[in-house]
C-alpha positions as a printed Julia matrix, in Angstrom:
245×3 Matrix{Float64}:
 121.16   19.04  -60.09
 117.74   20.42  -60.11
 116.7    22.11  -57.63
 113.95   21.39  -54.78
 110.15   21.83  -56.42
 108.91   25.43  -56.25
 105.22   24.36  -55.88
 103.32   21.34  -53.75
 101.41   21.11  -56.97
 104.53   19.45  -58.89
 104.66   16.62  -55.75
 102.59   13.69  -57.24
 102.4    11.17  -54.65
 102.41    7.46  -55.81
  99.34    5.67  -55.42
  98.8     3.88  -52.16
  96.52    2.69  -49.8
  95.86    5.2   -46.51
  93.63    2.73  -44.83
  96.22    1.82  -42.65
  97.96    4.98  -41.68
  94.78    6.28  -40.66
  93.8     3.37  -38.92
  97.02    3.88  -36.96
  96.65    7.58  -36.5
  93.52    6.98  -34.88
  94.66    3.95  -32.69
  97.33    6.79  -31.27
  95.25    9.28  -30.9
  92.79    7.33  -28.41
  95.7     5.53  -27.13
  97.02    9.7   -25.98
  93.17   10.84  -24.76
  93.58    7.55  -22.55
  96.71    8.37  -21.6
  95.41   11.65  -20.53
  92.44   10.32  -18.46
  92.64   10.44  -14.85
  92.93    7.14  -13.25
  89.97    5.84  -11.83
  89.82    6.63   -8.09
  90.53    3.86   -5.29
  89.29    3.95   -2.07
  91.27    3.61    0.78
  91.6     4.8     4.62
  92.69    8.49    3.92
  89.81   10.17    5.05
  89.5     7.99    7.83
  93.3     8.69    9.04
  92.72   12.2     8.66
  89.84   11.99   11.33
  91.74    9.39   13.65
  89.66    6.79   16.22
  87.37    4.86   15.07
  85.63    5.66   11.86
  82.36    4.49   10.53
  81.41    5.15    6.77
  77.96    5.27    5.81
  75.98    5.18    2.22
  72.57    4.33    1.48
  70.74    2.04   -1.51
  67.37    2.65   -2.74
  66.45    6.64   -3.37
  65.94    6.19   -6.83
  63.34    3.39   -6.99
  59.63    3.89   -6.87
  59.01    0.95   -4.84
  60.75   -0.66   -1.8
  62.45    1.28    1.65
  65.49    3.24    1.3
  68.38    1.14    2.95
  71.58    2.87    4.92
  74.5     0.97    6.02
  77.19    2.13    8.44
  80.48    0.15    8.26
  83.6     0.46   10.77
  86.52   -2.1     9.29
  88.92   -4.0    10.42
  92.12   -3.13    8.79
  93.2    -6.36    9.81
  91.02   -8.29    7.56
  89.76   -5.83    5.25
  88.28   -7.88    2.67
  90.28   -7.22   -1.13
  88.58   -5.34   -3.64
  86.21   -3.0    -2.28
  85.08   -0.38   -4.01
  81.58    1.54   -4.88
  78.49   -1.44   -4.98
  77.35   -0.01   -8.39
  81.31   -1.27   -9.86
  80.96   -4.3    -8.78
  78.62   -7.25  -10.33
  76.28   -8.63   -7.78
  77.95  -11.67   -7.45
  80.88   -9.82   -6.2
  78.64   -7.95   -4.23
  77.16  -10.72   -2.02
  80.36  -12.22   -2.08
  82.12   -8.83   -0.37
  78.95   -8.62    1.72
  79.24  -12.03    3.18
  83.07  -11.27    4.08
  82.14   -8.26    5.6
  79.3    -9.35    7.81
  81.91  -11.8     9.03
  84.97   -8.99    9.97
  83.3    -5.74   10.05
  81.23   -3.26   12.74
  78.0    -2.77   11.01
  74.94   -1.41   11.48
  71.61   -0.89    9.39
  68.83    1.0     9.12
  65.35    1.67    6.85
  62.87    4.01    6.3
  59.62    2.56    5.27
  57.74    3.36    1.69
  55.26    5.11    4.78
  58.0     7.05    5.7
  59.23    8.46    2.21
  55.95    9.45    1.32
  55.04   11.09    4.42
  59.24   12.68    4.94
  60.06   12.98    1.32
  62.98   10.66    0.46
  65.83   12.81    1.18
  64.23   13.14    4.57
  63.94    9.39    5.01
  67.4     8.81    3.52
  68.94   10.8     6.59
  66.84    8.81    9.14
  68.11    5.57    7.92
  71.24    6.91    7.95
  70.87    7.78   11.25
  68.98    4.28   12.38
  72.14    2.54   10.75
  74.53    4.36   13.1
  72.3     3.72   15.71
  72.35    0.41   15.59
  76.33    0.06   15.32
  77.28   -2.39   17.95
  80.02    0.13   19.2
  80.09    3.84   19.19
  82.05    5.36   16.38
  84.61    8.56   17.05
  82.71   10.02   13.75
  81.15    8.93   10.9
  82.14   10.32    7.14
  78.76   10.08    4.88
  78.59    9.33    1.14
  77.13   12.47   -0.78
  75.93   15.89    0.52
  73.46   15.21    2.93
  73.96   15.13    6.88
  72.12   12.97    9.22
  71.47   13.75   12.55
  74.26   11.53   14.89
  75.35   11.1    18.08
  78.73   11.78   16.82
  80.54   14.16   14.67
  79.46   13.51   10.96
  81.13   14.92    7.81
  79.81   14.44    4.15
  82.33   13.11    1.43
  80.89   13.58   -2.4
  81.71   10.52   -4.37
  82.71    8.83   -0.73
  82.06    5.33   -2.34
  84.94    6.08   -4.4
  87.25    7.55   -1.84
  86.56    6.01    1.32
  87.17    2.17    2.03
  84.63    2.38    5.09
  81.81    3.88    2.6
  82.28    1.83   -0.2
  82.11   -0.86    2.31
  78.76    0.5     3.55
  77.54    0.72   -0.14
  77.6    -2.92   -0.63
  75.72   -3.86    2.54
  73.28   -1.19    1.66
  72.95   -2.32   -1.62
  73.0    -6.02   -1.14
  70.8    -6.09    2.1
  67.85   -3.65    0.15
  68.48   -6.37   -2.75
  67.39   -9.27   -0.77
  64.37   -7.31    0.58
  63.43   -6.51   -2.76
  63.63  -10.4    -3.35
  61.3   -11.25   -0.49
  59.09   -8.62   -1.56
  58.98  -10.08   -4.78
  57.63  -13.36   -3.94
  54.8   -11.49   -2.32
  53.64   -9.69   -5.7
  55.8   -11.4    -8.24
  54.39   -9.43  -11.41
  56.25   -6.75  -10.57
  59.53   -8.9   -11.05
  61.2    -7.17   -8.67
  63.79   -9.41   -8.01
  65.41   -7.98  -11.2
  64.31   -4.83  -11.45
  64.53   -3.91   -7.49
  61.74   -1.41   -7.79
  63.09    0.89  -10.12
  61.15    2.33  -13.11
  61.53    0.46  -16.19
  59.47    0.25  -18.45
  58.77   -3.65  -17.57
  57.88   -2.07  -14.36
  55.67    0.7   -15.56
  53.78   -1.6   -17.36
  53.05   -3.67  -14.55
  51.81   -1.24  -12.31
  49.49   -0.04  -15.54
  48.26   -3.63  -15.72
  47.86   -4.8   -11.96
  47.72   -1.8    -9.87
  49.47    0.21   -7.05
  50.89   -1.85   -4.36
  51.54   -0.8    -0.75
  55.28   -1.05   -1.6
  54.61    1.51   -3.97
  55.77    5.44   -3.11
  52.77    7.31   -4.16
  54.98   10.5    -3.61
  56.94   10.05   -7.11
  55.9    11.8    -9.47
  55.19    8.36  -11.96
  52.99    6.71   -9.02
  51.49    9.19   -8.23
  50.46   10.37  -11.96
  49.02    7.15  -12.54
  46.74    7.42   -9.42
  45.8    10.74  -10.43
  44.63    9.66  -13.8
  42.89    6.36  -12.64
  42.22    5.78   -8.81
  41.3     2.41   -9.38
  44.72    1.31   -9.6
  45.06    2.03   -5.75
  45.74   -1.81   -4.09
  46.19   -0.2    -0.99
């Protein structure tokens, strides 16, 4: 019986096609870095159990944008009727958005508040982020025990207030807040749009796309505009003529 081969250079494989065992190699191999992924995070009423009474969450839409308010929403729910499937506003298309928001305007607690383009250019917009925050929790039609706020910034309450990074994906109450942030700013946008419609910002909601850039290049600086960031304010810098104000 011959022995076993004494060199990997004697092994001639047959001819055959490795198409397919590579193609399954790599189907395992994302299948395992999958596998290995966290899962993504769902809110729920942790947080709010670990601060007992009643609980507001609070987010805010709109600090990106370089036109439009900043929006805050504060949100206490009913665990009663806590609509299904909420979750961070940015998740979620904005049909399911509207559709979330209209369920919660029927069962929830909430309260909202702006700050003006005025005030985000005379503040700064982390400034004027914190005061809608705190108009939203104002305007809460009862008094919460505390209120847990999306991010790392703190507004100035009448109750206790603790800051939750990446709230809108931990907190039911938060995410809650993030869709009627997002969802009421939307609609304002919409209104706003009808008003100066070649700015089309009932699709772009103010933010700076190119689209957008190019319409402020073309038709000027609106009042709605927030002369503070740094692409508004370039533009008026270079040509003061654009100023609509």
């Amino acid at each position: 019986m011959n022995g076993p081969a004494s060199n990997f250079d004697d092994l001639q494989p047959a001819a055959c096609d490795l198409s397919a065992p590579l193609v399954a190699a790599w189907r395992v191999g994302v299948f395992w870095r999958r596998s290995q992924s966290p899962a993504p995070m769902q809110p729920d009423f942790s947080i709010e159990d670990s601060i007992g009474g009643l609980v507001a969450g609070i987010d805010e839409a709109g600090r990106g944008p370089l036109a439009g308010p900043v929006v805050a929403a504060a949100v206490m729910l009913d665990r009663q009727c806590t609509p299904a499937g909420l979750r961070d506003s940015k998740m979620l298309t904005e049909k399911r958005r509207e559709d979330l928001a209209a369920a919660l305007w029927k069962t929830a607690r909430i309260g909202v508040g702006v700050a003006s383009v005025e005030e985000i250019d005379a503040l700064n917009i982390a400034q004027a982020t914190l005061l809608a925050m705190t108009r939203a929790a104002a305007s809460l039609p009862v008094a919460p025990a505390a209120c847990i706020v999306d991010g790392n910034l703190k507004p100035k309450l009448a109750c206790p207030a603790y800051t939750v990074v990446k709230g809108d994906a931990r907190s039911l109450s938060i995410a809650a807040a993030s869709i009627i942030a997002k969802t009421t700013r939307d609609r304002m946008m919409r209104e706003l749009a009808r008003v100066y419609p070649q700015y089309a910002w009932e699709r772009n909601k103010g933010y700076g796309v190119t689209a957008h850039l190019e319409a402020i290049a073309r038709f000027g600086v609106t009042p709605y505009h927030r002369r503070s960031f740094a692409p508004i304010h370039n533009m008026l810098c270079a040509d003061s003529s654009l100023d609509l104000a």
